[in-house]
C-alpha positions as CSV (number, residue, x, y, z in Angstrom):
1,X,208.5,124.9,137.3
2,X,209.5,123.4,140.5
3,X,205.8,122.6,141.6
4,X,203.1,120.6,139.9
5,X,200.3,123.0,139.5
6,X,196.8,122.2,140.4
7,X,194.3,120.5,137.9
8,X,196.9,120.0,135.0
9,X,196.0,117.6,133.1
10,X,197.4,115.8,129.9
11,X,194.7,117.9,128.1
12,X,196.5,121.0,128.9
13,X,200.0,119.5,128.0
14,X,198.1,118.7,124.1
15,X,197.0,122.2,124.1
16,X,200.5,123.4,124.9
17,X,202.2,121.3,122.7
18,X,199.8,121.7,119.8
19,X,199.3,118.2,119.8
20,X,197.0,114.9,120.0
21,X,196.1,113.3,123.1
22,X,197.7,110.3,121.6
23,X,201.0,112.0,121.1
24,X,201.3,112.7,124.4
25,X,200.3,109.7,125.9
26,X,203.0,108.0,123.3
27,X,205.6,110.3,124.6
28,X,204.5,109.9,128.3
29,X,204.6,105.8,127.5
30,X,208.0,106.2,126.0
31,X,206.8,104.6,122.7
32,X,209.4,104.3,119.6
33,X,207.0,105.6,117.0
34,X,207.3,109.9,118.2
35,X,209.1,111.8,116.1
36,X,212.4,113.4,118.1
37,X,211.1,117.1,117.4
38,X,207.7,115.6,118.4
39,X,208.7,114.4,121.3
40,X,210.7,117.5,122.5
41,X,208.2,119.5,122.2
42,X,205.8,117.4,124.5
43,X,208.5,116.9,126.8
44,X,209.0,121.1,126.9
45,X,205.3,121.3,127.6
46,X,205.2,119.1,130.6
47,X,208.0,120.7,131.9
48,X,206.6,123.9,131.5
49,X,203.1,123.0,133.1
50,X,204.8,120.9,135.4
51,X,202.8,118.2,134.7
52,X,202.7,115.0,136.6
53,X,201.6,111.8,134.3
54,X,199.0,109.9,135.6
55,X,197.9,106.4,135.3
56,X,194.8,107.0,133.3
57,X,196.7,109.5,131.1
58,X,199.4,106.4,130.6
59,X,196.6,104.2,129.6
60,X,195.0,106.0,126.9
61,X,197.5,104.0,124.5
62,X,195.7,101.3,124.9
63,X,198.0,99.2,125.3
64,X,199.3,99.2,128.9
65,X,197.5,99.7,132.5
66,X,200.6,100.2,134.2
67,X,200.0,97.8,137.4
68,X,202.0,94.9,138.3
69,X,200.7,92.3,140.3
70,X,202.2,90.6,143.3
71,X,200.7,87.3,144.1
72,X,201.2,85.7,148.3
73,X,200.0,82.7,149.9
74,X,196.4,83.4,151.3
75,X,196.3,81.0,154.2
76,X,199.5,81.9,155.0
77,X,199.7,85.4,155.0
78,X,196.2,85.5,156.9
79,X,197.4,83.5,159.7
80,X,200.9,86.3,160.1
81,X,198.5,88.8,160.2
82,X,196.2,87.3,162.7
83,X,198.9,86.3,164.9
84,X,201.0,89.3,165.1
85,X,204.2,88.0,165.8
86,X,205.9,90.9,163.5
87,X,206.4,88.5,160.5
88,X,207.4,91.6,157.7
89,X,207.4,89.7,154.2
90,X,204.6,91.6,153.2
91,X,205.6,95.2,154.6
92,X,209.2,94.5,153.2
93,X,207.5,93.3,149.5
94,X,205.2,96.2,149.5
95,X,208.4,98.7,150.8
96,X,210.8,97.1,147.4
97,X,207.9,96.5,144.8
98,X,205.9,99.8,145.3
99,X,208.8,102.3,144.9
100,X,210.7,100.9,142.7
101,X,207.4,100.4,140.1
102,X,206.8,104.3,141.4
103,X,210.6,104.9,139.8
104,X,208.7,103.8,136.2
105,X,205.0,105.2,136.6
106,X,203.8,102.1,137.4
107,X,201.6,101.0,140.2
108,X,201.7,97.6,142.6
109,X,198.8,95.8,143.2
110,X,198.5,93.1,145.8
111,X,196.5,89.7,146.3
112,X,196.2,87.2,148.0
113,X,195.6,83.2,146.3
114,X,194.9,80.2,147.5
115,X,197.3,77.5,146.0
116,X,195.7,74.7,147.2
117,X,192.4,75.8,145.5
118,X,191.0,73.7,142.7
119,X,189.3,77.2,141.6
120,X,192.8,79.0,141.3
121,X,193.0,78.9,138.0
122,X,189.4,80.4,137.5
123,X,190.2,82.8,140.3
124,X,193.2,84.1,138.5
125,X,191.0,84.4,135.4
126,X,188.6,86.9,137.4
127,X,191.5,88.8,138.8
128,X,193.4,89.4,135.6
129,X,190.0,90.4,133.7
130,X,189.7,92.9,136.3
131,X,193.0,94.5,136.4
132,X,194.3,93.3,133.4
133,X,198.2,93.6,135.0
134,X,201.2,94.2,132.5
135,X,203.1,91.7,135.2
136,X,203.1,89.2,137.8
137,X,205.3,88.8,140.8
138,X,205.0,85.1,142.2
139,X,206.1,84.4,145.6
140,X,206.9,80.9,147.3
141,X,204.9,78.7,146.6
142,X,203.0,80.0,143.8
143,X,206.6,81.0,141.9
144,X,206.8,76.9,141.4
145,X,203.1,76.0,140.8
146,X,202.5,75.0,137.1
147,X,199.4,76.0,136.9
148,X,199.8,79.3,137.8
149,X,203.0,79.6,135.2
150,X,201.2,77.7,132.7
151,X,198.0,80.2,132.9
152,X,200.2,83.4,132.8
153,X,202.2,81.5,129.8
154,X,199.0,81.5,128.1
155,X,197.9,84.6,128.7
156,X,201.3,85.8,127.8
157,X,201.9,87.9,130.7
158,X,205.4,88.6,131.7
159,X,206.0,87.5,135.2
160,X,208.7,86.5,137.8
161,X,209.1,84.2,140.0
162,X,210.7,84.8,143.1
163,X,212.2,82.0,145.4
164,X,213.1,79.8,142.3
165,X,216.0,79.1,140.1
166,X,214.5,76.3,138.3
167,X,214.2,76.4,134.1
168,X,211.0,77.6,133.1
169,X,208.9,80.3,131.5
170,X,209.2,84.2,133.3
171,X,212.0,85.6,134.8
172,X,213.7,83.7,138.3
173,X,214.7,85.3,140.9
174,X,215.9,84.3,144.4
175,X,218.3,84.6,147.5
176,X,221.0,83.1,147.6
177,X,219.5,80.1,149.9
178,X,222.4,77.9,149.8
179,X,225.1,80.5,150.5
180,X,223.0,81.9,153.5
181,X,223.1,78.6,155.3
182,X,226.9,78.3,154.6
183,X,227.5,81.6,155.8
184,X,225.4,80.7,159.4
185,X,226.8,77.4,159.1
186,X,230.7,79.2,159.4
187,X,229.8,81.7,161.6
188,X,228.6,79.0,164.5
189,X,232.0,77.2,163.3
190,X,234.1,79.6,163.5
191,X,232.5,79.9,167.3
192,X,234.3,76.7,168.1
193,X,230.9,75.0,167.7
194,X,230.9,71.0,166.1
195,X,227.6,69.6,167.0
196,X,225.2,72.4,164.5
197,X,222.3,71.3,163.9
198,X,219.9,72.6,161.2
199,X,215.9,72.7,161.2
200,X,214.6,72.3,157.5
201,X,211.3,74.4,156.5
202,X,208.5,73.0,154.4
203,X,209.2,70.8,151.4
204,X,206.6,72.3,150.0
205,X,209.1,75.4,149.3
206,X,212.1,74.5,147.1
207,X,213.9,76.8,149.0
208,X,214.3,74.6,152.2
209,X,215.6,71.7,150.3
210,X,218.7,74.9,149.0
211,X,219.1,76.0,153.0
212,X,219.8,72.5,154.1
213,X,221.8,71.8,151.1
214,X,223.6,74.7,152.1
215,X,224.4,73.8,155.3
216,X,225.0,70.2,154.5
217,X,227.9,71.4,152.3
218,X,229.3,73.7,154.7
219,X,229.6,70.9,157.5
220,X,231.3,68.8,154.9
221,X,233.6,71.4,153.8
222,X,234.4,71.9,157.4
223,X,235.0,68.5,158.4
224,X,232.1,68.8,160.8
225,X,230.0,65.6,161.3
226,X,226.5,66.1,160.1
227,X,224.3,62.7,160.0
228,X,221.7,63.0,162.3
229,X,221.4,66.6,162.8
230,X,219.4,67.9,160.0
231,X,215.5,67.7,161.9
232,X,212.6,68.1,159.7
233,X,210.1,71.7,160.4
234,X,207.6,73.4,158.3
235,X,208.1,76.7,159.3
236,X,205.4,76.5,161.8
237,X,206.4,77.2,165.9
238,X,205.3,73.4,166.6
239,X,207.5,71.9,164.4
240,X,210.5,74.1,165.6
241,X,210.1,72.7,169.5
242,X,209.5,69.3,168.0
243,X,212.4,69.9,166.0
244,X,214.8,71.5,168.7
245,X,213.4,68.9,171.2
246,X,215.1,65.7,168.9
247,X,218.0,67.6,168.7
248,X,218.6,68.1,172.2
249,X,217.6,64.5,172.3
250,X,220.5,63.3,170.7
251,X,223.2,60.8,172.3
252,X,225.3,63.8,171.5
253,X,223.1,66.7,171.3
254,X,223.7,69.7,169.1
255,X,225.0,72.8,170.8
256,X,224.1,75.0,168.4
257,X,221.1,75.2,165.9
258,X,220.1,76.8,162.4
259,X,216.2,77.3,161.9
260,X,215.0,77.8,158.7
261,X,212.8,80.4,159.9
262,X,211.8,82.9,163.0
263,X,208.9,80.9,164.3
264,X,210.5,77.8,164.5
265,X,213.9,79.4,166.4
266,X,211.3,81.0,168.7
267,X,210.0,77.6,169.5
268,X,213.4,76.6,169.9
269,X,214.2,79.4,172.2
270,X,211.2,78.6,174.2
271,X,212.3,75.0,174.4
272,X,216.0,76.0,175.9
273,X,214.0,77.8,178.6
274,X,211.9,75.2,179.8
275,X,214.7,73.0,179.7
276,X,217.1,75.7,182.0
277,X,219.5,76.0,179.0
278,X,221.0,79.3,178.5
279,X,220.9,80.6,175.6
280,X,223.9,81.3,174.4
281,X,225.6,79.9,176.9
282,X,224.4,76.2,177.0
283,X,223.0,76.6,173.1
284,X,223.4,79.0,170.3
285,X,220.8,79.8,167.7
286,X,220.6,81.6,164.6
287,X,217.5,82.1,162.3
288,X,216.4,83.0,159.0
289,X,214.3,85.8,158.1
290,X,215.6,88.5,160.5
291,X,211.6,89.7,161.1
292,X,211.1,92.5,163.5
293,X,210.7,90.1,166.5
294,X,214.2,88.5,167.0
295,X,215.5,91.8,167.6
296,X,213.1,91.9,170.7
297,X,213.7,88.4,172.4
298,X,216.0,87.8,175.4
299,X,218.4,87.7,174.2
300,X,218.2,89.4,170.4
301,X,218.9,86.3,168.2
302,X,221.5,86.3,165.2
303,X,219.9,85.8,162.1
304,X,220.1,86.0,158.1
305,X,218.7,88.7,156.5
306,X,216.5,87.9,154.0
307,X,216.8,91.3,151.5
308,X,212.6,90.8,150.5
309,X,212.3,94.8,149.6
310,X,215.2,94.3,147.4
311,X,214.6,91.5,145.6
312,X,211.3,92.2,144.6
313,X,212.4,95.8,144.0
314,X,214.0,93.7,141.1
315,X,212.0,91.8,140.0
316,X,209.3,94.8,139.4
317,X,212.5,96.2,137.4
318,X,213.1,93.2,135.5
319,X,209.6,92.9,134.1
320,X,209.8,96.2,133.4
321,X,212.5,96.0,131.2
322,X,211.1,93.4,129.1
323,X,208.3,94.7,128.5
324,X,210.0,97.4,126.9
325,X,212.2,94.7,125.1
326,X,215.1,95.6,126.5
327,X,218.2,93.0,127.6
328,X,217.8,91.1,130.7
329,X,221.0,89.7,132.9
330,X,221.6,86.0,132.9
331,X,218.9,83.9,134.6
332,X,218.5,82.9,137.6
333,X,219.0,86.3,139.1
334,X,220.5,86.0,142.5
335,X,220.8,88.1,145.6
336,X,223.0,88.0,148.4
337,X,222.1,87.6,151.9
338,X,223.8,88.3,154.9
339,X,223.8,87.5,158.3
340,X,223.5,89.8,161.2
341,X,225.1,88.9,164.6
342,X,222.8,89.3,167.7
343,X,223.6,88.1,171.1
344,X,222.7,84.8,170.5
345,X,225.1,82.7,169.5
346,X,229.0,82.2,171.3
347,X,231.4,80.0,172.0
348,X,229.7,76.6,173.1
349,X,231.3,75.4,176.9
350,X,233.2,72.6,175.6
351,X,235.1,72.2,172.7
């Protein structure tokens, strides 16, 4: 049947089958121990009803609840929300994880933690006691918090972390951080730019420290001189025009600038302005993220896209697959970025 029909339920599909609840739910869970004929038959039923498994039917195995959990920063995520300034992560997270765990029959969950909290731990308790997850997604910072990884080690729930490539217990994932820079790094290069200068996130994130490595390597590989040039942000817009403003400070000021994320090259945007430099006439700028907002400034800025849908889209995959013991790729797992050309960046005035 093309169509689900109302109120079938795995009851009906036993019935059909002239089998056990159990049996059902083993065949619906995929579970080795089903004999083939067995597990035809079911499989004939639920075509025939066009049945649609649900998650309490999944669960009558006992063994499962079918939910993965995705962990973000509490403070932080709050204070996107509250300002509005079109910051995505979550949408995008939420857009990878849910349909890809929708491909499987499973369900995403998500929750907010403080990582700064001495109660974490006993938070994390409360929350897995409640929902009892089969996974974990762990985004910046929690993916590199030991306490976190040590209490899902004990637990011994799978997990990933996302936005680490260090050694360690779950499976890592990230963007290619370093290779991201390089690519921004060439692009204003390959503009006829010298001076680039590059605005470092939080060192609270590993990830910064990979961006400005990433850039660093690209300006040696180029030839370009880079001592002085790298300014210290925190992702926050008032480190970004404390940032831009040292750079523009400079005996030989940077014409063109890398920001490790949206908010700061707003700030430095906003800077340019009140300094009566056009942008990208008098300064080019490229950021990272590629949130809905740069594509609305004057004028649209160039940016690397951050693929956040996709990579957790893997990562729910990934646990997935282990726990159904299958054979995971080598670790870390990395995805590409790329970067998408606005109108903010081009040649500087003098070369």
């Amino acid at each position: 049947m093309g169509r689900r029909r109302q109120g079938v339920t795995i009851r009906h599909v036993a019935a059909d089958a002239g089998v056990s609840l159990q049996t059902v739910s083993r065949v619906i869970n995929d579970e080795p121990n089903v004999r083939p004929e067995m597990k035809c038959r079911v499989q004939a039923s639920i075509e025939k009803l066009g049945y649609v498994p649900s998650i309490a039917a999944q669960r009558l195995s006992g063994s499962r609840s079918y939910l993965i959990l995705a962990l973000n920063d509490r403070d932080r995520t709050i204070a996107d929300w509250r300002e509005r300034q079109g910051t995505d992560w979550v949408d995008q997270m939420l857009l990878g994880g849910m349909l890809k765990a929708a491909e499987y029959g499973y369900r995403l969950i998500f929750e907010l933690v403080d990582t700064h909290d001495d109660h974490v731990e006993r938070e994390l308790r409360a929350v897995f006691a409640a929902l009892q997850p089969d996974g974990v997604i762990l985004t910046p910072p929690h993916s590199e918090n030991p306490q976190i990884i040590g209490l899902l080690e004990e637990i011994g729930t799978e997990f990933a972390r996302i936005g680490s490539i260090k050694p360690g217990g779950g499976i890592a994932l990230s963007i290619d951080e370093e290779q991201a820079a390089a690519i921004a790094t060439r692009h204003l290069a390959e503009l006829g730019h010298r001076r680039i200068g590059f605005i470092s996130g939080s060192p609270e994130y590993s990830l910064s420290e990979r961006r400005a490595a990433g850039w660093r390597t690209e300006m040696k590989r180029l030839a370009l001189p880079f001592e002085g040039l790298l300014a210290a942000g925190d992702f926050t817009y008032a480190s970004g025009v404390a940032a831009t403003e040292r750079l523009l400070d400079l005996p030989k000021p940077a014409t063109a600038i890398i920001a490790s994320n949206d908010r700061m090259v707003l700030a430095g945007l906003a800077v340019a302005r009140e300094r009566g430099l056009d942008v990208p006439r008098d300064l080019s700028l490229v950021s990272f993220d590629n949130t809905p907002v740069v594509r609305f400034t004057e004028p649209p800025l160039t940016a690397v896209d951050q693929p956040v849908a996709d990579i957790v889209a893997l990562a729910v995959e990934m646990i997935i697959r282990r726990l159904r013991r299958q054979e995971l790729p080598q670790q870390p797992l990395i995805v590409e970025a790329n970067l998408v050309q606005r109108n903010s960046t081009a040649p500087p005035l003098a070369v």
